[in-house]
C-alpha positions in Angstrom: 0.0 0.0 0.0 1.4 3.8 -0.7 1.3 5.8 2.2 2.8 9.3 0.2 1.3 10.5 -2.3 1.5 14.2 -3.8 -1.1 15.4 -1.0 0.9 14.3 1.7 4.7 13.8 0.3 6.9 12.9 3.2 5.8 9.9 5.9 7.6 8.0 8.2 6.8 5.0 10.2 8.3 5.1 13.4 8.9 2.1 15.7 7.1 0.0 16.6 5.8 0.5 13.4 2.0 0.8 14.5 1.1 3.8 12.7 3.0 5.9 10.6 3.2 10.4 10.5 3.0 12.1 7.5 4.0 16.1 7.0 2.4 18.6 4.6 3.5 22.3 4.3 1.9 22.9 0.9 -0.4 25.3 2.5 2.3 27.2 3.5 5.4 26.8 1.3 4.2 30.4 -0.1 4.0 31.9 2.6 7.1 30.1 4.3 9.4 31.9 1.5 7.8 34.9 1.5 8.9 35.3 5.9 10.5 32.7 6.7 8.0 31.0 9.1 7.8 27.4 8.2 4.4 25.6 9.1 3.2 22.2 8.3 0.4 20.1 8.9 0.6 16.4 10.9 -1.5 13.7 9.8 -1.1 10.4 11.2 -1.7 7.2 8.8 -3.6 4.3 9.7 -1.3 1.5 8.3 -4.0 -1.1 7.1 -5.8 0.9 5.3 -4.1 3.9 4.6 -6.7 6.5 5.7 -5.7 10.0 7.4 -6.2 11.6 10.3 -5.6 15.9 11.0 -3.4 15.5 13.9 -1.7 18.9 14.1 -2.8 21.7 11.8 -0.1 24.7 11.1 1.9 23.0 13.0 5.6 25.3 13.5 6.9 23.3 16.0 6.9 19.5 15.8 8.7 17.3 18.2 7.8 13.9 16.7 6.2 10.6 18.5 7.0 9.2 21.5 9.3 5.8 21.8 5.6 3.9 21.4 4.0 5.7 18.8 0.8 6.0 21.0 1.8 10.4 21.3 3.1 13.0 19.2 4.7 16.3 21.1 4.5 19.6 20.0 4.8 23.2 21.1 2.6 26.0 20.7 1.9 29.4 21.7 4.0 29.0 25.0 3.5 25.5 25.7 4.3 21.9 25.6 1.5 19.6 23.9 0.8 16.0 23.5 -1.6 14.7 20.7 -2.9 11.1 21.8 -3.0 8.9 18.4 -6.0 6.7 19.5 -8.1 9.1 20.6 -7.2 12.6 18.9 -7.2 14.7 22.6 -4.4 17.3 22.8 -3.6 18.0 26.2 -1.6 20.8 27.2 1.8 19.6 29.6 2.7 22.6 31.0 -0.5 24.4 31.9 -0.2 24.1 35.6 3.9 25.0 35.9 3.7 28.8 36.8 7.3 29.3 37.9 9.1 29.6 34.0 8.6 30.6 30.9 9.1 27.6 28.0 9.6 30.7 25.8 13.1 31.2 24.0 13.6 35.2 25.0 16.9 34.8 23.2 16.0 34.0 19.7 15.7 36.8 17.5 14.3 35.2 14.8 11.0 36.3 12.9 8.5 34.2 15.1 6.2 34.5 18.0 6.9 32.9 21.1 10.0 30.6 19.9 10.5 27.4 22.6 13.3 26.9 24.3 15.3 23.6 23.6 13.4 20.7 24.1 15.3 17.5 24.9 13.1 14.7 24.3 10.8 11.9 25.2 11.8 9.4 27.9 12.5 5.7 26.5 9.2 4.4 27.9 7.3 7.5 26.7 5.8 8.3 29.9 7.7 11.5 30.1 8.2 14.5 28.0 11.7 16.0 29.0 11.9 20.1 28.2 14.0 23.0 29.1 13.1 26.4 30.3 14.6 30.1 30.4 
């Protein structure tokens, strides 16, 4: 079965090989060369049939899945995100820490609210590890 196609160009099938991610910044490549801020939108592929889901729509700042495939992380307007595969619920990580900013006040690059380096998922994907200011 073909996963890419021209609508959806570039997927990967992380281990354990339970579903695989697919990018598409079409929607944005104008845009993305006219001021440098590069979007894309996350769909996650269902591998027996093919079909696609929305995961993440103008997505700037992906992380990828977790060691089991069951999350994607991503960050957005602030905060640290995880998108549940199975179930499609986006819950928000850092909500409830009030003492730091996940913002990157150092990078002056054209884009709002920049993270700060994000180190990555713990091998048994119970743990989201990020950095702060």
């Amino acid at each position: 079965m073909r996963l890419a196609d021209e609508t959806l160009r570039t997927v990967s099938v992380p281990e354990p090989h339970t579903v695989a991610i697919g990018t598409d910044d079409r929607p944005y490549e104008l845009n993305a060369n006219l001021n440098g801020q590069r979007f894309r939108d996350i769909y996650t592929v269902n591998l027996n049939d093919g079909s696609r889901k929305l995961a993440l729509q103008k997505a700037r700042w992906y992380n990828g899945p977790s060691p089991d495939a069951k999350y994607l992380a991503y960050y957005e307007d602030g905060h640290h995100w995880v998108y549940d595969v199975a179930t499609g619920e986006k819950k928000n990580l850092s909500a409830n820490v009030k003492a730091t900013s996940f913002v990157d006040t150092t990078d002056d690059h054209n884009v709002l609210k920049p993270p700060a380096r994000t180190i990555g998922w713990s091998s048994d994907s119970r743990g989201f590890l990020v950095t702060d200011q």
